[in-house]
N, C-alpha and C positions, 0 to 999 in steps of 0.2 A: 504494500500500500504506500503509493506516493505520500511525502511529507514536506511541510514548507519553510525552505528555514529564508535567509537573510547576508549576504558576503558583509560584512564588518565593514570593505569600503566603503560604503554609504557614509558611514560614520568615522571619517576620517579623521575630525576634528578631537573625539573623546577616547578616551582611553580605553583597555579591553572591557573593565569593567562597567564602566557607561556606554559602549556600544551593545554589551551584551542585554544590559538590561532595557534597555531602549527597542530591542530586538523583539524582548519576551513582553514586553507594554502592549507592542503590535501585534500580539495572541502568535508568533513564529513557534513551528515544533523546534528549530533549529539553529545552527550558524555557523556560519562558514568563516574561518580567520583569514584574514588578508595578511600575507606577510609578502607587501608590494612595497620595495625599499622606499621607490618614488612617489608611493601615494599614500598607501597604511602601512604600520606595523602593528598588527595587534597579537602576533607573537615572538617570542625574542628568542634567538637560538643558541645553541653550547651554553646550557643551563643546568643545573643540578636535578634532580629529580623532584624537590621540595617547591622548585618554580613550578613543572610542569602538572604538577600534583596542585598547587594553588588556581591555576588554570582550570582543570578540572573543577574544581569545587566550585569557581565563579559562574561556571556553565551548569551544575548541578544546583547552585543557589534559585540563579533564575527559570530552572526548568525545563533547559534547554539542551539538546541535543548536540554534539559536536560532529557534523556532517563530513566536511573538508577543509584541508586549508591550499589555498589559491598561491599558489609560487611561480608567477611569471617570470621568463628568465631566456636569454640566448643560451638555448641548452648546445651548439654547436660552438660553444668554447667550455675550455677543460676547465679550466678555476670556476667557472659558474655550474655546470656538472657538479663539481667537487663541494659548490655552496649549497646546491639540491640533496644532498646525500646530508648534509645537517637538518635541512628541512625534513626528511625524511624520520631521521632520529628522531627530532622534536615530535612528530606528528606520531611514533611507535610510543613516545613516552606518555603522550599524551590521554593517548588511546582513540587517534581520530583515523578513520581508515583509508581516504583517502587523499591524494594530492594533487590537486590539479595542476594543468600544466599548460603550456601552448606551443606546437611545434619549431615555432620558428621558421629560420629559412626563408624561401623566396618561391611566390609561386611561376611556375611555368619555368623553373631550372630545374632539369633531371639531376647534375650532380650536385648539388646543394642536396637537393630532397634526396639524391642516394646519405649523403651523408647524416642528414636530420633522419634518418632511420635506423641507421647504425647507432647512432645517439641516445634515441629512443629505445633499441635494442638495450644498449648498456643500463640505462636506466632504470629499463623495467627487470631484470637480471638483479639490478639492488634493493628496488622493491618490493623484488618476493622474496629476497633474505632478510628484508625487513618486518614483512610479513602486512605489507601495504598494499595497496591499489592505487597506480601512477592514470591517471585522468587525462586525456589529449585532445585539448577545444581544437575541431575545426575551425581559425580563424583566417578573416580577409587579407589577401596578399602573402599569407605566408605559404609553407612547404603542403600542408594539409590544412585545406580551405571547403572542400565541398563534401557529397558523396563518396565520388569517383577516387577521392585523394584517401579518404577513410577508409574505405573499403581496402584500397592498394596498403595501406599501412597495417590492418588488421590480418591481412595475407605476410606481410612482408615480417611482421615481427612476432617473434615466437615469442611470445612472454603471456602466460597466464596472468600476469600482475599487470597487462597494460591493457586499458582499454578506452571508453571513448566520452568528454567534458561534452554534451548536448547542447547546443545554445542555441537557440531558433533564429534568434538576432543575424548573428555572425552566417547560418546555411540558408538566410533568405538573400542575405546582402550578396554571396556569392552565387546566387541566381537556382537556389533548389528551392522546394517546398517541403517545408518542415516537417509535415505530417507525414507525407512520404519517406524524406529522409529516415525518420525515427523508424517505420515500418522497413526499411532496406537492411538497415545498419543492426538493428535488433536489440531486444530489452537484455541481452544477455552480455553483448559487448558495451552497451552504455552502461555507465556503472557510476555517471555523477550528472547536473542539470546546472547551466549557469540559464537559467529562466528569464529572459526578458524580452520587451517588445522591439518594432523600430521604425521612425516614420515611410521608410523610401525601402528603393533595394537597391543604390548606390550610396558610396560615399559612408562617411560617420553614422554611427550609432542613434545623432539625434543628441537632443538636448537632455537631462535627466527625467524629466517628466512624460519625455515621447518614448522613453525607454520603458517606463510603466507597463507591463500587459491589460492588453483591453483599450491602449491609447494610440496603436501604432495599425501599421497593415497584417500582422500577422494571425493568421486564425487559431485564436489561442483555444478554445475549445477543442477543434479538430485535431489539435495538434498535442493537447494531452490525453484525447482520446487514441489517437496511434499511437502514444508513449502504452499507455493502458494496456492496449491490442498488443503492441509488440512484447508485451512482458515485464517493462520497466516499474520495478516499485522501488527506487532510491529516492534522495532529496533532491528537491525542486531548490535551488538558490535564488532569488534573486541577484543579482549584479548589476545594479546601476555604477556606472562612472560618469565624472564630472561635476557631480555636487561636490567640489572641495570645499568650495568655498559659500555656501551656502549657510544659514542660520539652521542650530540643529533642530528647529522644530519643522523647515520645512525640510529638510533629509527626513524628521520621522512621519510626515506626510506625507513622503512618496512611498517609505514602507509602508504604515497603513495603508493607504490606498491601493497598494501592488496586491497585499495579504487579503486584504477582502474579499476583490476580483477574482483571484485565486482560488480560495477557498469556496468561495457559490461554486465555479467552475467544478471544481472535485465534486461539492456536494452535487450536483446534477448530473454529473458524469457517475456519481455514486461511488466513487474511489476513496471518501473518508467514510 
């Protein structure tokens, strides 16, 4: 049974503890930690176990689930690999199972994307000694952007521990339909949801309020009905970016507003 939790970036401005609870105000099963150097850190790495154990219990205060944490990163450099393998630790100690990621690379170069796979290979190779699940958003412009690019990377890398970040935003911009997408790709290799809307199918994501579900072009119903169909019952994120700068009450009025929509959605679709 799908679940709805909330990425921390939203909440850029407040610490873990005030993104968390701001999270669980807006009725979220969930949360997703951002550990995005340049926008959030809401968890801090090579830490004792007495940090990551305080983490927990913050998420356990308000009620909330620890879904993923979001670790963007040019995985086709060694020192940033080698900084993912902390995040990785952090997120075993934590007890959050999986880590999101995003391919990198450059779309439409073969040997880039040969090497963003190899990448991925190694990656997910430390993942499952971790005893984790590495998450890989199809996003725009990079090595793995569509379908077709998914599809080829779930043949190409042998790793039980890798599999696929769902974000409908990111596989409309690149010119697929979501619903379909989610029915090709299958509930069994998606294994994480960065959940948002988007006004166009070119260009940026939209301002943060066009990123909202239920504000944008994409048929958000249809498209958690094929999540449904295909088998998918992990967490729903949202991921708004671009509120940095924002006052926190309107960041917590785009998560209200996103959780509402959401949650009729499920209740009509009957998946809560």
């Amino acid at each position: 049974m799908m679940k709805l939790g909330c990425n921390t970036v939203l909440f850029n401005r407040l610490d873990l503890d005030g993104a968390l609870q701001h999270i669980a105000w807006t009725g979220y099963d969930g949360a997703e930690l951002a550990c995005l150097q340049s926008m959030a850190q809401h968890i801090e790495l090579e830490r004792d176990q007495s940090y990551y154990d305080k983490v927990k219990n913050k998420a356990e205060k308000y009620g909330l689930k620890l879904f993923a944490i979001e670790a963007a990163t040019n995985i086709l450099k060694e020192e940033r690999r080698r900084w993912l393998l902390k995040v990785f630790d952090a997120a075993k100690r934590t007890g959050i199972p999986v880590v999101a990621i995003g391919s990198g690379g450059r779309l439409g170069d073969r040997e880039v994307t040969r090497k963003v796979l190899r990448c991925i290979q190694e990656l997910g190779e430390y993942a499952e000694s971790w005893g984790i699940t590495l998450a890989v958003k199809p996003h725009v412009g990079a090595s793995i952007y569509n379908v077709e690019t998914v599809l080829m990377m779930l043949e190409k890398v042998d790793s039980p521990a890798v599999g696929v970040n769902f974000d409908p935003s990111h596989l409309y911009r690149s010119g697929d339909d979501p619903a379909e997408a989610a029915l090709r790709i299958g509930g069994d290799r998606i294994v994480h949801s960065h959940f948002r809307d988007c006004p166009h199918r070119k260009g940026s994501p939209g301002l943060p309020e066009q990123q909202v579900p239920g504000r944008g072009e994409i048929d958000i119903p249809r498209t958690l009905r094929a999540l449904r169909d295909a088998g998918y019952g992990g967490g729903l994120d949202l991921e708004v970016i671009g509120a940095f700068d924002y006052p926190t009450s309107r960041q917590m009025g785009i998560a209200a507003e996103a959780r509402g929509y959401l949650h009729r959605c499920l209740q009509e679709l009957e998946l809560r």
